[in-house]
N, C-alpha and C positions, 0 to 999 in steps of 0.2 A: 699711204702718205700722198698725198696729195702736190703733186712736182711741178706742175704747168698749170696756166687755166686761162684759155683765150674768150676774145668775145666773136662770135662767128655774128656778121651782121647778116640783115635779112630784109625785106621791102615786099611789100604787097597790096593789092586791090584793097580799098575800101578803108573807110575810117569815119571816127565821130565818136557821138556820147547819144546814147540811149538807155531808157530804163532797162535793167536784168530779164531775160523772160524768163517765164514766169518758173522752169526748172532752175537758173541760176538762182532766184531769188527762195527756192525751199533749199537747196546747197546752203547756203548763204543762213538762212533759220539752223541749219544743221551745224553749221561753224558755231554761231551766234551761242548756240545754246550748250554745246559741248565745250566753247573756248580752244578749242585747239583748229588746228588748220586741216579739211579733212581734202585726202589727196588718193591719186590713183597711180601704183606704180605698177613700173615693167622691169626686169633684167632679161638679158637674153646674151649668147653666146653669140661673138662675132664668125661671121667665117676669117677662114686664115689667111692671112694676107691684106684684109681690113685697116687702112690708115686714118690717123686722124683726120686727114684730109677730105677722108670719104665720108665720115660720121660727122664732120662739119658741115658737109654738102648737104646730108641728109637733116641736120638741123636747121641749114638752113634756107630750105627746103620746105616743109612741114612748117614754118613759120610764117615764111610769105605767103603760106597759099590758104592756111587760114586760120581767118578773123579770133575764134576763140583763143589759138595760142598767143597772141601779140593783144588781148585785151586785159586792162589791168581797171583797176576798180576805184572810183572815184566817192568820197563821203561830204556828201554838200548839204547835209542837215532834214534829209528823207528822212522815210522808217525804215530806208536797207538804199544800200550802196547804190550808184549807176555805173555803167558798165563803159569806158573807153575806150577804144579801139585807136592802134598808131597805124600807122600805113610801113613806118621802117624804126628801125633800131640796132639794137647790141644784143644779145643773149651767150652768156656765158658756158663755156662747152669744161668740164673739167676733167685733167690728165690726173689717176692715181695708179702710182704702182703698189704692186702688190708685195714687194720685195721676195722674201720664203714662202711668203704665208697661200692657203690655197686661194686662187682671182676667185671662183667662184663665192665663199666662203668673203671675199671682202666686197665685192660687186654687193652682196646682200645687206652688208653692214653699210656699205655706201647709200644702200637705198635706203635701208633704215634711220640715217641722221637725216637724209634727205625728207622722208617721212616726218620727222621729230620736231624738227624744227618748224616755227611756226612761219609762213608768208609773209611777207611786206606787201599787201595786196597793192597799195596805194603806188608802190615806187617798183616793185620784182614781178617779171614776167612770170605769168604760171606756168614757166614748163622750166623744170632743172633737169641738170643732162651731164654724165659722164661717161669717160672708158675707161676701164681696166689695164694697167700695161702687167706684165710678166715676162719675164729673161727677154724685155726687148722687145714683144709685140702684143698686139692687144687679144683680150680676148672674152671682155664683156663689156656690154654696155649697160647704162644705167639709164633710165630713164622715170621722173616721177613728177605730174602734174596737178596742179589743182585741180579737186574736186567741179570747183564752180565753171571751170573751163571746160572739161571731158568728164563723160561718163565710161566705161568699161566697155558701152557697146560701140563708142566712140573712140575706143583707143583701137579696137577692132577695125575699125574705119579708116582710121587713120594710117593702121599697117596695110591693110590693102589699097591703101591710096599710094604708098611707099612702093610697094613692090609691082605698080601698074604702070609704073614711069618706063618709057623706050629705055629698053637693057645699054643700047648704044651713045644714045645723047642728053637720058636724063628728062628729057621733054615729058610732060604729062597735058591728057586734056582740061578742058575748064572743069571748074569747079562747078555741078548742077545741086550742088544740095543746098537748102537753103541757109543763110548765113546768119548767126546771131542779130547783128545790126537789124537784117531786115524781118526776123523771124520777130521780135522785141515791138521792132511797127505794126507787121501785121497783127500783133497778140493785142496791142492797143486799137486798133480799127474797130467800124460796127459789128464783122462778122468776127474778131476774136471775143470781139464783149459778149457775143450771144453765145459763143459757146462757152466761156466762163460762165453767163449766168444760168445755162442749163446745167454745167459739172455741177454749181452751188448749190442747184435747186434741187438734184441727185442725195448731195452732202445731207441737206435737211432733211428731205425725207427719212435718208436710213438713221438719221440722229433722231428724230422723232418716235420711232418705231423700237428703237435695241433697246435690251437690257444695259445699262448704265454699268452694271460692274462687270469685270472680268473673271477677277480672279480673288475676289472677297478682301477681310482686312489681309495685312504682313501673316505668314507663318510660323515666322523663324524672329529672333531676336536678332539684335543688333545693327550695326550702321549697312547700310547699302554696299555692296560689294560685289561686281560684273564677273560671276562664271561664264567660261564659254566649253562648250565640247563640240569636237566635230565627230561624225557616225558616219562611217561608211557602209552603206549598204550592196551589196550586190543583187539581194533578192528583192530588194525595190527598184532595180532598175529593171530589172527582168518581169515583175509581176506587172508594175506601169506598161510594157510594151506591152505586154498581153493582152491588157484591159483593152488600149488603144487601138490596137488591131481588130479586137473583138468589137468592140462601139463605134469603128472609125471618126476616130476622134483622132485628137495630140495624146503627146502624156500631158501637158500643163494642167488641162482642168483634173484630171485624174490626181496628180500629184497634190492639188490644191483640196479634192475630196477629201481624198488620204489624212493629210494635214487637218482639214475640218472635222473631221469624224475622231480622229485619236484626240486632238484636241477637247472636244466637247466629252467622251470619255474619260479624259482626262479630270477635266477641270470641273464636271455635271454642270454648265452653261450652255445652254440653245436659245435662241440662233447662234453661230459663230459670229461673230464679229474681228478682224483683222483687217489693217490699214498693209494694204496693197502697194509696192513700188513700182510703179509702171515705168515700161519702154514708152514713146511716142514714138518709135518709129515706123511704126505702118502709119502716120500720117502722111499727106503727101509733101515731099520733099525732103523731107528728114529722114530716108531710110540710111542712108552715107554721111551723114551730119559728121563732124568732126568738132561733138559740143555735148552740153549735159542734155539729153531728152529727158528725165526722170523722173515723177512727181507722184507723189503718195495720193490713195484714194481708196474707200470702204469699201469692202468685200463683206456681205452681210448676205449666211446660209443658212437655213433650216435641214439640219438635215438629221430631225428626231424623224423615228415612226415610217422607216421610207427604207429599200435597199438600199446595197453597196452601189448598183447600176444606177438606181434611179439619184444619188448622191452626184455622182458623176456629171450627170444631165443637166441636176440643178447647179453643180458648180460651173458647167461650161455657160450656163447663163447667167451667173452671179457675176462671173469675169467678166464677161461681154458688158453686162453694164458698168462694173467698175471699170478696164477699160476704155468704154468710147466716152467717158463723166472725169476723163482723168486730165483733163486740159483747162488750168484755172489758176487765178491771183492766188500763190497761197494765204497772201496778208488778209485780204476777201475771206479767204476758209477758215481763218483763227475767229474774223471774225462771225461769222455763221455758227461756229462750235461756242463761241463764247456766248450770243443772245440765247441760240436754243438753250443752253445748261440752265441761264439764267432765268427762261421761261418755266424752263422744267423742274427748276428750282432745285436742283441735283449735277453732280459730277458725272461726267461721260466718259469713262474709264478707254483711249484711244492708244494703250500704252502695247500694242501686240500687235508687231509685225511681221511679215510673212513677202520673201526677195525671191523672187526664182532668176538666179545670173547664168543660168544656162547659157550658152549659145552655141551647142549643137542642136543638130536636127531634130526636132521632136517628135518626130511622127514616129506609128507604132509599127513600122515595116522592120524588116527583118528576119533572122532565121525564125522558124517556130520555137514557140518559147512552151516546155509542160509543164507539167503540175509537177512532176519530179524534179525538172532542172530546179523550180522555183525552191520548191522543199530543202533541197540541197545544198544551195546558197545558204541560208536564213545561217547556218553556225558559222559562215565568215565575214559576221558581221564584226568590224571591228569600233571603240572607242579611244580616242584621246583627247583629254585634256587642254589645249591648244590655249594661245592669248594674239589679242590683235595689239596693234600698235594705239589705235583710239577704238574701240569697242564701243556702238551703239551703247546708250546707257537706257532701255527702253525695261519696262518690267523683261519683255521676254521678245526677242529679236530672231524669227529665223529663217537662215538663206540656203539657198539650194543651190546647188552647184554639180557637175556630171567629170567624175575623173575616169578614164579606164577602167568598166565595167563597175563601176560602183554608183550611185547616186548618193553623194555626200549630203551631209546634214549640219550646219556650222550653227549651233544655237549660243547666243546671247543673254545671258538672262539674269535678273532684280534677287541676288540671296535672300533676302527678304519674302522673295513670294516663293524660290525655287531652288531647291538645294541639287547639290550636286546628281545624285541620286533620281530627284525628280525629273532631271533633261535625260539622263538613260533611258529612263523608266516611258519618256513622253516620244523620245528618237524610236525606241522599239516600239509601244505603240502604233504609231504612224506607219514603221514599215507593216506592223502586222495586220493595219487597214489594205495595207495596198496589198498584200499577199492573200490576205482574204475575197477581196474583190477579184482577184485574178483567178481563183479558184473556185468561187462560186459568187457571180456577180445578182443572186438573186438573195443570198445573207441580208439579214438584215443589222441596221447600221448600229441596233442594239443602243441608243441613244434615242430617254425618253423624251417626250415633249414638256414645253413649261418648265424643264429645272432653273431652276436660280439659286443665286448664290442665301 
């Protein structure tokens, strides 16, 4: 029940109206086209002794210092919103107790309505905010932002910008990471034009080049219907660190081999093709952004007729170019994807994505990892069933994610092309690419060349 609900105000550097950069504005394509409002939430346990007084500080805090949480979205007759920024205002902080029921257990349902319901882009700050009371003190917070405002690696950011403030006075330094306002300028400049038009000129190429289908007609009858399964693996996280160690490499491209090799097994399609979610943050300035860096871009591998190792190789250079091509107008990209089709006189099937939201360390250091630990793993691998709140709606969507000794697998996927059985069958796969590579990185990737659908 929801007992109090104050506005904690807030004031900060900077303001105006500028166009979306160019990751708000594929957020923004991502709302547009699913209809719902997509958002990033938090709960987290307060320590004891935690007043509203100090979680208003902290709101409002994190408000004034930046631009993305105090900007709200203007529609003045473009093809996507522009983006406003206030310099001060109200943001609403909300008290619910818990009464009997367990805080943890409604902290979640909190976030959940919070989740559900849709933004007022135009008039509602994107950041909503609650605490938990039980027998009289708090003991979660609630925290859930628009997508178009924060990314995940950004709410990362955001907690370490929190917990950098003098323990004594609250005081933090300035803000050096770049700020949407001026990140949105620069993207419009000569030098953001030219690298938009090199990511674009990237786009064409590999749209000129793939095979157009994915994943052939529907399999299954009936209307469209979003499975999702998550897979825990233990023995791909352990075989990835192997590899990585052994190639001095990360695990990412390893993981991305993985992923391209069962895939293409999978499905008998080579090259892989898969639309990439990129970070921007190794660019300069945005590594601490407290904003969406995000933007989708082609990962397109061959890797018939080649080992496990040599897979690897080509995936650390498939990323690298998708990667540094991944900074671009998406409205620009629709349209690039829409002349080629229309030259090609054919559909470009772009419906298979592939999220690594990692953010632990990826490198392959560690204890020594053998061929027996690895073996030994592989029967506790677990599945379940799982549902999102708004679930990518993509033929087949899937994110990677690192919990305690597992390397999770959250796949998304079109009933129509992929039945429940199939994303088991494609999660095991995948890990038994990476457990194969780890145990003899000269296997071959047993994926012929030329198949098509």
């Amino acid at each position: 029940m929801v007992v109090d609900r104050i506005l904690v105000p807030f004031e900060g550097d900077g303001s105006g109206v500028e166009h979306l950069t160019w990751s708000q504005m594929t957020l923004w394509q991502s709302i547009e086209q699913s209809g719902t409002s997509k958002t990033v939430p938090y709960v987290a346990e307060l320590a004891p002794g935690t007043t509203v007084d100090d979680v208003a500080a902290d709101l409002s805090f994190m408000m004034s210092r930046h631009q993305s949480l105090r900007t709200r979205l203007v529609f003045d007759g473009g093809p996507c919103p522009r983006q406003s920024c206030s310099r001060s205002g109200e943001v609403p902080l909300e008290i619910v107790d818990a009464g009997t029921a367990d805080p943890a257990a409604v902290a979640e349902a909190v976030s959940e309505r919070y989740q559900k319901a849709d933004f007022q882009f135009e008039t509602e700050w994107p950041v909503r905010m609650a605490v938990i009371r039980a027998a009289g003190a708090l003991t979660h917070e609630v925290l859930v932002i628009l997508h178009t405002a924060i990314d995940a690696y950004g709410l990362s950011a955001l907690a370490a910008d929190l917990a950098a403030r003098d323990p004594a006075t609250g005081a933090a330094g300035p803000v050096t990471c770049v700020q949407p306002l001026e990140q949105a300028r620069k993207q419009a400049s000569p030098a953001g034009q030219r690298h938009n038009t090199a990511s674009l000129n990237y786009l064409e190429r590999v749209l000129r080049t793939v095979t157009p289908s994915r994943f052939g007609d529907p399999k299954y009858p009936g209307d469209r219907v979003i499975h999702q399964i998550t897979y825990h693996s233990p023995a791909t996280l352990l075989a990835i660190r192997a590899v990585a160690g052994r190639s001095a490499t990360n695990t990412s491209p390893v993981l991305l081999a993985a992923f391209a090799v069962g895939l293409a097994r999978f499905t008998g399609v080579n090259p892989v093709l898969a639309m990439l979610t990129v970070s921007n943050r190794f660019r300069p300035g945005l590594a601490q952004s407290v904003s969406a860096q995000i933007l989708l871009t082609p990962y397109l591998i061959d890797v018939a007729d080649i080992t496990l190792d040599q897979a690897v190789d080509r995936a650390t250079q498939s990323a690298l170019n998708a990667y540094k091509n991944a900074y671009y107008n998406p409205y620009e990209q629709d349209e690039v994807i829409e002349r080629v089709q229309r030259e090609r006189g054919e559909e470009i099937d772009l419906s298979c994505f592939y999220n690594d939201r990692r953010q632990q360390d990826r490198g392959g250091a560690g204890a020594p990892v053998t061929a027996e630990d690895i073996r030994a793993a592989l029967p506790r691998a677990t599945v379940h069933w799982t549902g999102e709140i708004h679930p990518p709606r993509r033929k087949i969507y899937f994110n990677v994610d690192e919990q305690p000794g597992v390397i999770e697998f959250l796949i998304s996927a079109d009933s129509r092309y992929f039945a429940p059985d199939d994303l088991a069958a494609l999660c095991r796969g995948v890990e038994a690419v990476a457990v194969e590579a780890a145990l003899d990185g000269s296997a071959p990737t047993r994926v012929r060349a030329a198949a098509t659908v």
